[in-house]
NUMARTOR-338470 format. One record per atom (N, C-alpha, C): residue number from 1; residue in one letter; x, y, z; atom name. Coordinates in Angstrom, 3 decimals, decimal comma, padded with zeros to 6 digits, always signed. Atoms other than C-alpha are relative to their C-alpha. Example, Ala and Ser with C-alpha at 12.3 -4.5 7.8 and 13.67 -1.06 7.14 Angstrom:
NUMARTOR-338470
> 1|A|+000,890|-001,190|+000,000|N
> 1|A|+012,300|-004,500|+007,800|CA
> 1|A|+000,900|+001,200|+000,000|C
> 2|S|-000,820|-001,190|-000,060|N
> 2|S|+013,670|-001,060|+007,140|CA
> 2|S|-000,770|+001,090|+000,730|C
end
This chain:
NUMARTOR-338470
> 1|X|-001,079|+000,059|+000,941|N
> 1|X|+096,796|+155,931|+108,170|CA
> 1|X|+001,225|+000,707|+000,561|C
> 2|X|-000,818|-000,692|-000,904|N
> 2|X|+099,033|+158,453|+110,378|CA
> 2|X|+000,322|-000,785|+000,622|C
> 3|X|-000,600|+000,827|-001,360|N
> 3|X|+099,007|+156,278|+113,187|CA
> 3|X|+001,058|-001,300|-000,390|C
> 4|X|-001,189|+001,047|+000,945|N
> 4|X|+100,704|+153,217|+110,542|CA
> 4|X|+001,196|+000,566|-000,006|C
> 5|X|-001,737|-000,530|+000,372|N
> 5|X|+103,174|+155,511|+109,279|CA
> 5|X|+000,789|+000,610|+001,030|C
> 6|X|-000,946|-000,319|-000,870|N
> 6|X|+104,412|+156,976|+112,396|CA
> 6|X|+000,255|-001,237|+000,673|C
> 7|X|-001,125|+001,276|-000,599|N
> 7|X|+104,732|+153,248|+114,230|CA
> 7|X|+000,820|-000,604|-001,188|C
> 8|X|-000,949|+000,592|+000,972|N
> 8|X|+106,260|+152,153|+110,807|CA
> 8|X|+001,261|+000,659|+000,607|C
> 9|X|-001,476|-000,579|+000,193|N
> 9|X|+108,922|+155,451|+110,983|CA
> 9|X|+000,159|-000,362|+001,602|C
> 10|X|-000,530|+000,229|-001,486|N
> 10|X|+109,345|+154,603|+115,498|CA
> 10|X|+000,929|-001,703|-000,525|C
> 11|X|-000,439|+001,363|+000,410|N
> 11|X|+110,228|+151,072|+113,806|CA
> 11|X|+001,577|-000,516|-000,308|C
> 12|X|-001,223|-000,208|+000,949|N
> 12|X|+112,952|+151,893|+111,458|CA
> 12|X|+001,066|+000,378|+000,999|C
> 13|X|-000,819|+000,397|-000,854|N
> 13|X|+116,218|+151,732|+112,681|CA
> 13|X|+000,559|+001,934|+000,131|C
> 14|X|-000,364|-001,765|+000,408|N
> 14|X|+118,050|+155,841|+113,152|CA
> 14|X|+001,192|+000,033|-001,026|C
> 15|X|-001,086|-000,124|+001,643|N
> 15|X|+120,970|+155,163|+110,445|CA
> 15|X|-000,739|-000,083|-001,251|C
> 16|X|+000,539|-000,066|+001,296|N
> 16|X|+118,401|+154,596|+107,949|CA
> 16|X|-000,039|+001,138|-000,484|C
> 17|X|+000,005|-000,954|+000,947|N
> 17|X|+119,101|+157,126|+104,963|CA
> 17|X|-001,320|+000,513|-000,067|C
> 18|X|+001,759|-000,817|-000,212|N
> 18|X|+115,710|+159,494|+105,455|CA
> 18|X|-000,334|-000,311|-001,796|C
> 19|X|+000,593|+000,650|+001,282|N
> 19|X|+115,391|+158,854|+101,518|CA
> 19|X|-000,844|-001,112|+000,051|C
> 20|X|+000,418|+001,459|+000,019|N
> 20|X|+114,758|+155,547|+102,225|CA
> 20|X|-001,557|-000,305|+000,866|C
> 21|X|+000,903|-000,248|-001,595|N
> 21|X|+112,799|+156,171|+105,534|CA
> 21|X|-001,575|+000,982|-000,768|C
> 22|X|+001,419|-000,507|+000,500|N
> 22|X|+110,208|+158,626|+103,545|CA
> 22|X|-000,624|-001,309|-000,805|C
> 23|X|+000,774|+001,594|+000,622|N
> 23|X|+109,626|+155,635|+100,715|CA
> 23|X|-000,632|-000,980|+000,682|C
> 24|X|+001,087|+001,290|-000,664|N
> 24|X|+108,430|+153,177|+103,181|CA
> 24|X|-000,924|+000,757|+000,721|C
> 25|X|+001,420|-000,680|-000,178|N
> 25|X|+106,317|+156,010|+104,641|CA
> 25|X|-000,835|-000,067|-000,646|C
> 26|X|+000,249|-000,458|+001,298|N
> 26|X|+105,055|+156,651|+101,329|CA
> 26|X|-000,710|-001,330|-000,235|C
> 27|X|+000,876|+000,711|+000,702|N
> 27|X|+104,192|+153,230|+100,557|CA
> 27|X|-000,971|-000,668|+000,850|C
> 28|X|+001,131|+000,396|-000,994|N
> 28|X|+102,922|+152,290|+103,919|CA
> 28|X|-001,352|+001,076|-000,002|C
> 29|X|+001,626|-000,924|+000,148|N
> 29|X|+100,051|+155,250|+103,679|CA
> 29|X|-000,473|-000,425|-001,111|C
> 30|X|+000,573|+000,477|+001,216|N
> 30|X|+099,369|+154,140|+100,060|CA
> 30|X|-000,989|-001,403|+000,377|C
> 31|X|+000,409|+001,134|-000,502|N
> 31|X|+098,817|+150,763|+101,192|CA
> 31|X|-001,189|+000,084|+001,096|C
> 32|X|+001,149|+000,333|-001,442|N
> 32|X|+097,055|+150,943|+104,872|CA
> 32|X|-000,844|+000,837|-000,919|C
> 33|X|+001,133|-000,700|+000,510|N
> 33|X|+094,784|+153,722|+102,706|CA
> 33|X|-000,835|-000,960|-000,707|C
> 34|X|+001,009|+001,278|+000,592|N
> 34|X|+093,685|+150,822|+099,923|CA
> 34|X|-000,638|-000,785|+000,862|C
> 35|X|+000,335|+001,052|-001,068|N
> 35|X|+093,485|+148,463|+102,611|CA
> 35|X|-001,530|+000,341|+001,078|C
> 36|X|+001,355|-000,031|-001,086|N
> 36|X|+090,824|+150,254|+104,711|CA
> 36|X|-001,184|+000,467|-001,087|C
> 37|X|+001,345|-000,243|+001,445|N
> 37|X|+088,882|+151,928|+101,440|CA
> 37|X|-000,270|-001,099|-000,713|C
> 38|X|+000,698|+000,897|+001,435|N
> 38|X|+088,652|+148,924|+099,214|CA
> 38|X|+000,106|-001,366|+001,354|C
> 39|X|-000,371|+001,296|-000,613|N
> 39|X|+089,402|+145,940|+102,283|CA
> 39|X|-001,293|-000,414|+001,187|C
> 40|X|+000,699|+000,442|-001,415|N
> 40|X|+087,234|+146,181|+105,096|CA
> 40|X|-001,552|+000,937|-000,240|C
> 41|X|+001,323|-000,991|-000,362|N
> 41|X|+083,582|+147,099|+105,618|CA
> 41|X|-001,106|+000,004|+000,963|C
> 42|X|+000,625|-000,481|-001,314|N
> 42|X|+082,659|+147,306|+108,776|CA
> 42|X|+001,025|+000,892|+000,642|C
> 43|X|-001,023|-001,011|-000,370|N
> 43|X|+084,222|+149,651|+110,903|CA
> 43|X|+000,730|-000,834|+001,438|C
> 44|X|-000,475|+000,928|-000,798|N
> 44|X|+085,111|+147,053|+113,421|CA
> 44|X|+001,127|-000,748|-000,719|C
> 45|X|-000,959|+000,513|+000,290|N
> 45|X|+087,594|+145,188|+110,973|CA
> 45|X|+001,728|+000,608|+000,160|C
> 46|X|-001,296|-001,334|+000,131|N
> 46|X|+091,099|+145,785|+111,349|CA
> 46|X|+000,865|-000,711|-001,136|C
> 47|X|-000,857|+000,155|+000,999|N
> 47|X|+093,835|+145,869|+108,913|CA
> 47|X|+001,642|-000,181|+000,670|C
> 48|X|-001,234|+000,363|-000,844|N
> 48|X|+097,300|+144,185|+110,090|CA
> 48|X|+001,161|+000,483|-000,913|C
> 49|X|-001,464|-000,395|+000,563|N
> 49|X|+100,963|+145,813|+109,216|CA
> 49|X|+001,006|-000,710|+000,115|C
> 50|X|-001,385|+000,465|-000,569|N
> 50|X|+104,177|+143,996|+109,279|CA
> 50|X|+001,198|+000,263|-000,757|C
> 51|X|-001,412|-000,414|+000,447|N
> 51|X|+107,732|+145,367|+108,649|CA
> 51|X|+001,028|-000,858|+000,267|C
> 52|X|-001,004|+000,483|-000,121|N
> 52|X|+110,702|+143,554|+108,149|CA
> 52|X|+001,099|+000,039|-000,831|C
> 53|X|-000,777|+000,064|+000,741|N
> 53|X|+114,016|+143,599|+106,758|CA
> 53|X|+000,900|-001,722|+000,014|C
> 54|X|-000,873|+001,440|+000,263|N
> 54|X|+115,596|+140,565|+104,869|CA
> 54|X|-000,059|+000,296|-001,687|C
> 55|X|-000,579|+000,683|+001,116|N
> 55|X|+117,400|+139,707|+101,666|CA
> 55|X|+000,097|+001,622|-001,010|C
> 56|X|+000,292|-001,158|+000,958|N
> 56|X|+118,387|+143,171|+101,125|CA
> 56|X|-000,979|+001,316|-000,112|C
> 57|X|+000,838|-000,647|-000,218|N
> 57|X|+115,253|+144,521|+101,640|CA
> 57|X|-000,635|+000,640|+001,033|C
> 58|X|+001,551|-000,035|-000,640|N
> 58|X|+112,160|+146,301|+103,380|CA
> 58|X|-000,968|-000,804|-000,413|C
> 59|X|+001,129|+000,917|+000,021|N
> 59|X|+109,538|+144,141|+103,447|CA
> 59|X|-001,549|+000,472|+000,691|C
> 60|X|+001,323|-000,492|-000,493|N
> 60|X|+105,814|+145,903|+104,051|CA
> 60|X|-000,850|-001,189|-001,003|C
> 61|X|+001,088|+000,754|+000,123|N
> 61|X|+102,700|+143,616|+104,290|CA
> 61|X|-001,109|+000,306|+000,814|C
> 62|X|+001,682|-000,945|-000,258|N
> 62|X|+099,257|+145,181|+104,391|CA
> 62|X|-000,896|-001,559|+000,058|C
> 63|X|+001,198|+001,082|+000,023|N
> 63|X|+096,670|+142,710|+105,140|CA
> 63|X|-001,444|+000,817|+000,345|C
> 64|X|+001,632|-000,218|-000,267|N
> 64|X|+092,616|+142,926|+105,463|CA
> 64|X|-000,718|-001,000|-000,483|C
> 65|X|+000,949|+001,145|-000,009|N
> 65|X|+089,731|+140,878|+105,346|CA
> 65|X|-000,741|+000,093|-001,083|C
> 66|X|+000,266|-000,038|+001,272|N
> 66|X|+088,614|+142,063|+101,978|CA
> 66|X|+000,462|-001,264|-001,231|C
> 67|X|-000,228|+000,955|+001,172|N
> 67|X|+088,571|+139,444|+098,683|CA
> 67|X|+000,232|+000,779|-000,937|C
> 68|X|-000,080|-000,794|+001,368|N
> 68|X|+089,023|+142,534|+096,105|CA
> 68|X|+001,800|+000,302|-000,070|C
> 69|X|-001,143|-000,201|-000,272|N
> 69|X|+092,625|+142,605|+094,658|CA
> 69|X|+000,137|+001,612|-000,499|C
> 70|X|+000,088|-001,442|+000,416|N
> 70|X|+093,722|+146,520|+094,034|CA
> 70|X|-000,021|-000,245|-001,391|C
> 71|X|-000,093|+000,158|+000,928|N
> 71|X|+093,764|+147,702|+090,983|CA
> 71|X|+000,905|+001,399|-001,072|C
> 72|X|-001,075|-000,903|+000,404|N
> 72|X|+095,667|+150,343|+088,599|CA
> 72|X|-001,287|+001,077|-000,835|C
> 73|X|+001,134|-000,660|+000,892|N
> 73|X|+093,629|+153,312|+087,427|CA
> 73|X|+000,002|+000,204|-001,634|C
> 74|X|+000,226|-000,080|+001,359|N
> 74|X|+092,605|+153,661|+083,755|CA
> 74|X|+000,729|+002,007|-000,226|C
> 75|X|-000,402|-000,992|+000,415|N
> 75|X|+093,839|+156,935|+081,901|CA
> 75|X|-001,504|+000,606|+000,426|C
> 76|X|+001,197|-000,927|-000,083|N
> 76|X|+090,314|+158,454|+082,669|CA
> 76|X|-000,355|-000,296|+001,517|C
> 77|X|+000,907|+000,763|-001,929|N
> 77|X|+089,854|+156,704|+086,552|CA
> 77|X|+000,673|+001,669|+001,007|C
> 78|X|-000,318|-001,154|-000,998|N
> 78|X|+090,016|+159,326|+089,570|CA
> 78|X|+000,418|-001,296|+001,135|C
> 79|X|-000,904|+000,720|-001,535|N
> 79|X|+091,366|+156,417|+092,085|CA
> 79|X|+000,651|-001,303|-000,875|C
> 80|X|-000,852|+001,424|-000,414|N
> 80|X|+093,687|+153,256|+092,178|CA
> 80|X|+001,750|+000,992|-000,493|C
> 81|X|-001,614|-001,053|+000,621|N
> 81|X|+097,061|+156,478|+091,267|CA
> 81|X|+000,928|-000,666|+000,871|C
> 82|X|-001,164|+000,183|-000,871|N
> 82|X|+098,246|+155,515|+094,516|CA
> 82|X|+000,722|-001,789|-000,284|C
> 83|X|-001,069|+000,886|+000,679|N
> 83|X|+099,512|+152,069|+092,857|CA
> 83|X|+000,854|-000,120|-001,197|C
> 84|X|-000,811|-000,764|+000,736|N
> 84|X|+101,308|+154,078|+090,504|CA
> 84|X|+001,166|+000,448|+000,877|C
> 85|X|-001,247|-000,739|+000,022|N
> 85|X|+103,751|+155,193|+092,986|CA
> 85|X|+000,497|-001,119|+001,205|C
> 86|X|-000,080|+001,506|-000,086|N
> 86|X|+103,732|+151,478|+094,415|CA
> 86|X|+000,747|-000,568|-000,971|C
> 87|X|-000,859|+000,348|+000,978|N
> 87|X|+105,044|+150,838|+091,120|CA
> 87|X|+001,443|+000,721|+000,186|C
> 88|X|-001,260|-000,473|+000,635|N
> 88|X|+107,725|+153,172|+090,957|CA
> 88|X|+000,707|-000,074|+001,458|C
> 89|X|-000,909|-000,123|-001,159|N
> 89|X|+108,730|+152,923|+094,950|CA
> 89|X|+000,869|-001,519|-000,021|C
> 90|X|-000,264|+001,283|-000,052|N
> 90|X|+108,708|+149,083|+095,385|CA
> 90|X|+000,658|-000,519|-001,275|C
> 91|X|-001,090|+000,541|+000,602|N
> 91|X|+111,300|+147,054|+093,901|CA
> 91|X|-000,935|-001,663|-000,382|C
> 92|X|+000,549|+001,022|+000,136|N
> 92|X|+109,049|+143,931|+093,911|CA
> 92|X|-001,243|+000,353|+000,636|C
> 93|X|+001,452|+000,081|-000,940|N
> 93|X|+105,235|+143,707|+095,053|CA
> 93|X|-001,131|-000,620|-000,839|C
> 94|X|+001,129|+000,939|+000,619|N
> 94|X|+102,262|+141,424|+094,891|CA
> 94|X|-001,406|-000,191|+000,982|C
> 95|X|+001,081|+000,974|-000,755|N
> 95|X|+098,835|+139,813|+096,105|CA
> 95|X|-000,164|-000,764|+000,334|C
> 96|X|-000,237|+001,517|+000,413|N
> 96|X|+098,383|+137,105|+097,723|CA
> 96|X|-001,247|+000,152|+001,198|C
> 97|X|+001,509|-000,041|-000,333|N
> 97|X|+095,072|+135,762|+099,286|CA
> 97|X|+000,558|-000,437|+001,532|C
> 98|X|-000,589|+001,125|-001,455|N
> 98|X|+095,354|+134,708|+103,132|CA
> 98|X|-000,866|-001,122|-000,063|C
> 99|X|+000,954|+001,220|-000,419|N
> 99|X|+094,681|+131,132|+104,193|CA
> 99|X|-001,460|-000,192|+000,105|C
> 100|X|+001,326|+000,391|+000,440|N
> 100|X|+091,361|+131,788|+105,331|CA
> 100|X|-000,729|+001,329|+000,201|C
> 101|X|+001,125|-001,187|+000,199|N
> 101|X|+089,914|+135,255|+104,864|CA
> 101|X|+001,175|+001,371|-000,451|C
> 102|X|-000,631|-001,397|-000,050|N
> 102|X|+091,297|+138,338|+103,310|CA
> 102|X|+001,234|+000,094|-001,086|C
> 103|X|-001,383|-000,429|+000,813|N
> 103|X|+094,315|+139,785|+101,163|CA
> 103|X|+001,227|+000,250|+000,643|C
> 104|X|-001,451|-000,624|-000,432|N
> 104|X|+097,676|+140,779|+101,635|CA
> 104|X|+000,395|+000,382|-000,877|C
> 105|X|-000,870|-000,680|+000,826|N
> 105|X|+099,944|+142,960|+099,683|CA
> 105|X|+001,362|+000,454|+000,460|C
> 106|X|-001,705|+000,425|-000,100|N
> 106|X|+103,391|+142,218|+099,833|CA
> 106|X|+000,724|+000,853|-000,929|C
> 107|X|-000,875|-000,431|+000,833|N
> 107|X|+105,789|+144,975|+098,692|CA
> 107|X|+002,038|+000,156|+000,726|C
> 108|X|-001,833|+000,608|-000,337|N
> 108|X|+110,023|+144,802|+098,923|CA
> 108|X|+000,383|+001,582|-000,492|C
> 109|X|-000,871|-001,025|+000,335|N
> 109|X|+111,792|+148,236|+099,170|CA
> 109|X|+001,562|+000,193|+000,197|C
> 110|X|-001,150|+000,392|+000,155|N
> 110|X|+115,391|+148,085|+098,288|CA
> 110|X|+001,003|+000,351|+001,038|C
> 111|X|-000,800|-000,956|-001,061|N
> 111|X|+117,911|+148,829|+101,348|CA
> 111|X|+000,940|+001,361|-000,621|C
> 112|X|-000,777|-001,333|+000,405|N
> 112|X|+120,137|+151,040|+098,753|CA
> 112|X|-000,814|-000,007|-001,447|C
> 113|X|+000,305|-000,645|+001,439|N
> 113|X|+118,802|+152,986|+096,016|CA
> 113|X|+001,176|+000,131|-001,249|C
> 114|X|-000,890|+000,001|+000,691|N
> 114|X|+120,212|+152,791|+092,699|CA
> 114|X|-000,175|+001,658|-000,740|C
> 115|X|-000,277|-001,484|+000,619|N
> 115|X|+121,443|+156,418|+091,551|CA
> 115|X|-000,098|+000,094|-001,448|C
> 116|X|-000,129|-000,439|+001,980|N
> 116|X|+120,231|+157,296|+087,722|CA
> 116|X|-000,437|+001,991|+000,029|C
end
């Protein structure tokens, strides 16, 4: 999960606002973490990252070979928090199944933050 988020932050460009630059840290460890606890179970599978910016955005996509989509913890659950702050980072984000094996989770972090 280290090793994600530091090639994510080598990725990022050096004008990026460090605000911005922690959030996609933030949601890339959230992510690659689900991804290897709930995605894969062998220890041979791997889990693929891809960063991109378009339409405005960051664009992080977690993939794995897992069929389980995440899920949001209950007021009494001790795990799924970290898509609680999935919710509140990402500006857009979803599931979507791959072609032929596995998940992806597609989230969109905004290039400028809106100040409240």
């Amino acid at each position: 999960m280290g090793r994600a988020r530091r090639a994510v932050a080598q990725t990022l460009p050096s004008g990026l606002p460090s605000c911005l630059a922690d959030d996609i840290g933030l949601l890339t460890f959230e992510l690659v973490t689900n991804a290897i606890r709930h995605g894969t179970s062998q220890q041979d599978e791997r889990v693929e990252l891809v960063l991109w910016p378009a339409e405005g955005h960051y664009w992080l996509a977690v993939s794995d070979p897992g069929t389980a989509a995440p899920t949001r913890a209950g007021p009494d659950g001790e795990g799924g928090r970290g898509l609680l702050l999935v919710d509140r980072l990402a500006a857009a984000w979803a599931v979507r199944p791959r072609p032929l094996r596995g998940t992806s989770v597609v989230a969109g972090l905004p290039l400028r933050r809106e100040v409240s």
